[in-house]
N, C-alpha and C positions, 0 to 999 in steps of 0.2 A: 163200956167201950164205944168208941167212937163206930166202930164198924156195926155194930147191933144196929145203934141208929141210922145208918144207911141202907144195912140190911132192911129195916121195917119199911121205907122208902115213904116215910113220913109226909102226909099233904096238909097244904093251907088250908082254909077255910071256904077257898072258893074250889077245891080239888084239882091244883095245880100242887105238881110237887114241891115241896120246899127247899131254900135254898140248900139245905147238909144233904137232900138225894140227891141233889144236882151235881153233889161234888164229884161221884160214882161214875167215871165211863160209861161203866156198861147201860146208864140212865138212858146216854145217847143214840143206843146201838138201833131202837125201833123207827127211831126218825133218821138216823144217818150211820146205814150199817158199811159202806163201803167207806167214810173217813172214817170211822170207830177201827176198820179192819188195817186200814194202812198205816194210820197211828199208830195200833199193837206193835208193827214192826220198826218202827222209828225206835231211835235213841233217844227224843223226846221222853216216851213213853218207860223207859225205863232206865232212865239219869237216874235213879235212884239206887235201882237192881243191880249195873251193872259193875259188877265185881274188880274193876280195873278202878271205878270209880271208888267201890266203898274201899279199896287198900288204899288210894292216894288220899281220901278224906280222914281216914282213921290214922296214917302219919301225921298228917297235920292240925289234926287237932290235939295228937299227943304232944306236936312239936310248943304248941303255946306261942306261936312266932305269930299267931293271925287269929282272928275274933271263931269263936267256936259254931258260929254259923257262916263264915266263909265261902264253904261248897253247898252245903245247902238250902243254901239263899235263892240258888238258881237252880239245883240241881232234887228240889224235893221244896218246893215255894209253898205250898198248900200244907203240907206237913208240919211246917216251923208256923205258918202263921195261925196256924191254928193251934200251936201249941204243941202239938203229939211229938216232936220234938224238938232238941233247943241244939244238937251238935251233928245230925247225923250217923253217930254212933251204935244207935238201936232204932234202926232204921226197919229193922227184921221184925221188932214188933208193934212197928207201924201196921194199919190198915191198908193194901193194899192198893188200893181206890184211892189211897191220898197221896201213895209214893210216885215220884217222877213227875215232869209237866204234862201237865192233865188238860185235859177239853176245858174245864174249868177256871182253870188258871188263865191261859190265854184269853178266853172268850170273857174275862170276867175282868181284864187288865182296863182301869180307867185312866190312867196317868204313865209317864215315865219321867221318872223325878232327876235322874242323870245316866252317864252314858258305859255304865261300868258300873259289874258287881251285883247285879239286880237289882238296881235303883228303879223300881217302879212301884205305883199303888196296886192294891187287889181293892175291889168293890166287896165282891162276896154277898152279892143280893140278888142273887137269883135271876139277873139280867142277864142273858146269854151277847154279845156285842161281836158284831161283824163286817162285813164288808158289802154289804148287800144297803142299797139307801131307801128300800121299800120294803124291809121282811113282813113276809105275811102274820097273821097272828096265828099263836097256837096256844094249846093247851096244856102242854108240857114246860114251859116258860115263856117269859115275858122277852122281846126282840127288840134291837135297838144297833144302830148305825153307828160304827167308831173306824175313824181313820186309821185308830190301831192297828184295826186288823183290814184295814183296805189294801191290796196291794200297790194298788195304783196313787196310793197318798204317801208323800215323806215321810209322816211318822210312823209306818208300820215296819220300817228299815232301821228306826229309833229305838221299836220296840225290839225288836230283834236284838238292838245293838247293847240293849242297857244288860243283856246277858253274855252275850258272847264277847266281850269284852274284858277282860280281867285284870286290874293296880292292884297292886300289891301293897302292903301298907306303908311302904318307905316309897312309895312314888311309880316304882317300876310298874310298865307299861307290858304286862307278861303275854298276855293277848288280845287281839288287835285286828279281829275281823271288820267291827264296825270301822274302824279308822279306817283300814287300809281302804275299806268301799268307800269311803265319805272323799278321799283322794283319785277316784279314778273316775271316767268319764260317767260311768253310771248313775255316781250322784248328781251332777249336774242337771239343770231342767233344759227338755230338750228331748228327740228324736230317740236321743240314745239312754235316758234314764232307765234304771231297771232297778225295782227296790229287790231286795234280798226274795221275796214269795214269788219274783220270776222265776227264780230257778229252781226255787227250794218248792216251792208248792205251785207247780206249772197246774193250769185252768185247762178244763175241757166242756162241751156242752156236755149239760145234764140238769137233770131235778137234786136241788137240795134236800128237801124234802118229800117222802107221799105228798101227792095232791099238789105240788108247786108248778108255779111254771117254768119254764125253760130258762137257766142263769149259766153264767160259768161257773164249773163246781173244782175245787180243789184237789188236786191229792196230798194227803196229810204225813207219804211216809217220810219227806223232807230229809234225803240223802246227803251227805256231807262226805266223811271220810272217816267216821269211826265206824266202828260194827259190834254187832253182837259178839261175843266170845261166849255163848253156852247157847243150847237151842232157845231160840228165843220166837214166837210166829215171826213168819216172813221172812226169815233171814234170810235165804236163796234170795229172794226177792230184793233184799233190803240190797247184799252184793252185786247182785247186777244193778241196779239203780246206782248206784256209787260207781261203777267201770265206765255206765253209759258218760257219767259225767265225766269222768277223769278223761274218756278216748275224746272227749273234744274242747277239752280247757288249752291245751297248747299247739303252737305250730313249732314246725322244729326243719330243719333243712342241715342235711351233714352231708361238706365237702372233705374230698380228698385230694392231695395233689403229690402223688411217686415225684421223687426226684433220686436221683445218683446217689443211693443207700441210705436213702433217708425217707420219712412219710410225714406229712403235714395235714394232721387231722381237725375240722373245726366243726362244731357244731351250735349252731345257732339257736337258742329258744325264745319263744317271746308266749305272753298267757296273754290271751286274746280273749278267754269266753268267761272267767270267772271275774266275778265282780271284787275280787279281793284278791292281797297275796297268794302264792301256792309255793307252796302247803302254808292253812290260815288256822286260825285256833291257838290250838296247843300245839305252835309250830315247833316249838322248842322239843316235845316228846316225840316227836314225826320222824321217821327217818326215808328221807327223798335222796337220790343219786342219782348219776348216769353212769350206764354201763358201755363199757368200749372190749372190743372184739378185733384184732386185727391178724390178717390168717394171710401165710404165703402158702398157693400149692395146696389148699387147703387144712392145711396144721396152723394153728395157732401161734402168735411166735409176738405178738404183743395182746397183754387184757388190763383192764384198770377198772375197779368198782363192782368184780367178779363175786359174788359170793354165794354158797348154796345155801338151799333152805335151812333154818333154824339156825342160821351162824349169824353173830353179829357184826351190824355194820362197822362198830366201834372195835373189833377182832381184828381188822382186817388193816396189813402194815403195806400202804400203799399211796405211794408221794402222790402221786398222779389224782387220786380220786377225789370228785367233783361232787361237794354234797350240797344240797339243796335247801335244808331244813335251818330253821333259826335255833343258837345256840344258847343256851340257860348257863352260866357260872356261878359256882357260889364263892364266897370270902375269898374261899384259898385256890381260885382259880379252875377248879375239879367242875365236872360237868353234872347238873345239878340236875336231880331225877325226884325231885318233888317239888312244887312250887315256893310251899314257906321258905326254904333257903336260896332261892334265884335273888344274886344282886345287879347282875351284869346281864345284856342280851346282845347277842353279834345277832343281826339280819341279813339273814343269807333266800331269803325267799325271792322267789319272782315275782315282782311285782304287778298288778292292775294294771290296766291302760288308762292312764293320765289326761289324755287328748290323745286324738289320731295323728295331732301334727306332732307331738314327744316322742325321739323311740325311747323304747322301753324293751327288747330284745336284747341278749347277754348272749355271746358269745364266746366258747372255749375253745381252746385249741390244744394240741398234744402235739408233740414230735417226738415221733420215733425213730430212731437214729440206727443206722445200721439193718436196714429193713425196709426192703421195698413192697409194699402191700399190693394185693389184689383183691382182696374183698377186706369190707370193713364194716363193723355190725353193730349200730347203739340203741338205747332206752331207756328210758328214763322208769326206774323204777320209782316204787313209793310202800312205807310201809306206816300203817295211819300210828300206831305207837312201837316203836323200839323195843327191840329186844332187849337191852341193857337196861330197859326203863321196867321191863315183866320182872327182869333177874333181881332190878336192884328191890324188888317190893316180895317177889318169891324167898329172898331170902330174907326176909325182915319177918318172913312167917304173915304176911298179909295178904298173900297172892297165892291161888291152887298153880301149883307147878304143869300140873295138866292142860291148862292153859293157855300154855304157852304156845305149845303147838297150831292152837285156833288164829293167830295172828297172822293175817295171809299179804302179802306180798300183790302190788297189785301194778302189773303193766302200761304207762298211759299210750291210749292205742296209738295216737300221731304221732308219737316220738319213738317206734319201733320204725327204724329204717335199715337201708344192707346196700350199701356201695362195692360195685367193680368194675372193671374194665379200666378205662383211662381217666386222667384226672377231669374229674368236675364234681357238679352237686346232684343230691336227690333231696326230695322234700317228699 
């Protein structure tokens, strides 16, 4: 087994570890224990484990609709390319150490061959490759300069992108992180560029390694919008990192204006901080709304996109409500809850900022007729995958039903606002 030989932690001839220990995380932990520790709680580090993941890969690769490495191209790269597996499927008797995007993987990427699907090369020699134009020498591997992984170079937003990117095989463009950023002012060069490891892997002074000197060091837990569903390390950790992001990706300003039995409610949003659409990824399984509250005397007496925990969005029979998220079709028109069968996509997301001179803020409006409001309450809620999307794989026998519960609902903090008094706006 492949794991014995990592276990042994096999060295070269000069007593440097070889490249199969290098594959092993935990290789990392003595030179760089606090990326090793924020890694564990990323979804990086467990694209392989998680269980939302292994129902949606094991539909589709029964479905036969897409090549039997699909998901595991990007989501367990070390694992396929090394053979220990070819679909995904037995992924459970994989080695540990090889499942999910590993230290190795990234640090080890010399090319990106296209922009979609895990179009990139692995070296797999023991070169460890970063963003540093001077690494010092050590004795645990050999160190080496790649744009890859510089944040400050175009191509580490490429590398990024050749994964988070997802065609389908009839063409469909199902997600769409690198595009949507390659469109907005951040790709441009210039004042305002920001590659994807801005956000995701914000820099602090520190030592990379014992004995180094003073560099910017990364954190590696690289926050998005999925999360653990089982205890996974970090997970508090991981959820607050995901809120911090979310309470400052949008501005939002909600007017009101009473008139003579009626209420004219609008709400403005514009994404101002994120370098892509929102909700970006698997916008299609996301489920994003705004929520409206409108109370006379303090009773309620208009709501729209109202819903309590555990109930789904897709439940809920309500003309009025405002949803956010991009929509997946299949054939027959039905709303498609695994990728293999998406032929259609409605794009309902809020887009990036373009230029500062584009707007790109969208605003809705409701009128409530027969109802003169005094207070009026919205938010934009977000749920990183759908309920209907747990149900639809819970009931295929692919998803623990217990699970379902762990799916948290999550507030974006600038777009919780509360109008009253006389007509105007609050932001």
């Amino acid at each position: 087994m492949r794991g014995a030989v990592l276990a042994l932690l096999a060295l070269t001839s000069c007593g440097r570890p070889s490249p199969e220990a290098q594959l092993d995380p935990e290789a990392c932990v003595s030179c760089h224990p606090a990326h090793v520790q924020s890694w564990r709680g990323s979804m990086h580090a467990h694209a392989a484990d998680d269980p939302l993941f292994v129902a949606m890969n094991a539909a589709a690769v029964q479905s036969g609709q897409v090549e039997p490495d699909f998901c595991v191209s990007c989501h367990a790269p070390v694992a396929l390319r090394l053979g220990e597996t070819t679909d995904g499927t037995d992924l459970d008797e994989v080695d540990p150490s090889l499942r999910g995007v590993t230290c190795a993987f990234c640090h080890q990427l010399d090319g990106v061959e296209g922009d979609a699907n895990g179009e990139v090369s692995w070296a797999h020699d023991g070169v460890m490759r970063g963003g540093i134009a001077d690494p010092m020498r050590s004795v645990q591997h050999r160190s080496a300069y790649s744009p890859l992984l510089d944040r400050n170079a175009t191509e580490s937003s490429d590398a990024c992108g050749a994964c988070h990117d997802v065609r389908l095989p009839d063409g469909l463009h199902l997600e769409r992180t690198y595009a949507e950023w390659d469109a907005t002012i951040f790709a441009t060069d210039g004042a305002a560029r920001q590659s994807c490891a801005h956000c995701h892997l914000p820099g602090r002074p520190g030592v990379v390694a014992p004995g180094g000197p003073e560099r910017v060091v990364h954190d590696h837990a690289m926050p998005g919008v999925d999360v653990a569903l089982v205890d996974w390390p970090e997970r508090d950790a991981q959820r607050a990192a995901i809120q911090d992001l979310l309470d400052r990706t949008l501005t939002a300003e909600l007017c009101v204006s009473p008139a003579a039995g009626a209420t004219e409610i609008s709400l403005t949003l514009e994404n101002v901080a994120a370098g892509h659409d929102v909700p970006s990824g698997a916008s299609h399984d996301r489920r994003m709304w705004v929520e409206v509250r409108g109370r006379r005397g303090g009773e309620v007496v208009y709501d729209s996109g109202v819903i309590a925990d555990g109930e789904r969005l897709d439940a809920l029979v309500d003309p009025d409500l405002v949803a956010l998220h991009d929509v997946a079709t299949t054939r027959d028109g039905s709303v498609s809850h695994s990728i293999f069968d998406a032929v259609d996509l409605e794009e309902r997301a809020l887009v990036g900022a373009p230029d500062p001179l584009v707007p790109h803020a969208r605003t809705t409006r409701w009128n409530v007729a027969g109802a003169v409001l005094d207070q009026v309450d919205v938010r934009v809620r977000l749920r990183p995958v759908g309920l209907d999307v747990l149900d639809h794989h819970i009931d295929a026998g692919r998803l623990d039903a217990d699970l379902r519960a762990e799916m948290p609902t999550f507030d974006l903090g600038s777009t919780v606002l509360s109008w009253s008094g006389p007509a105007g706006c609050v932001r």
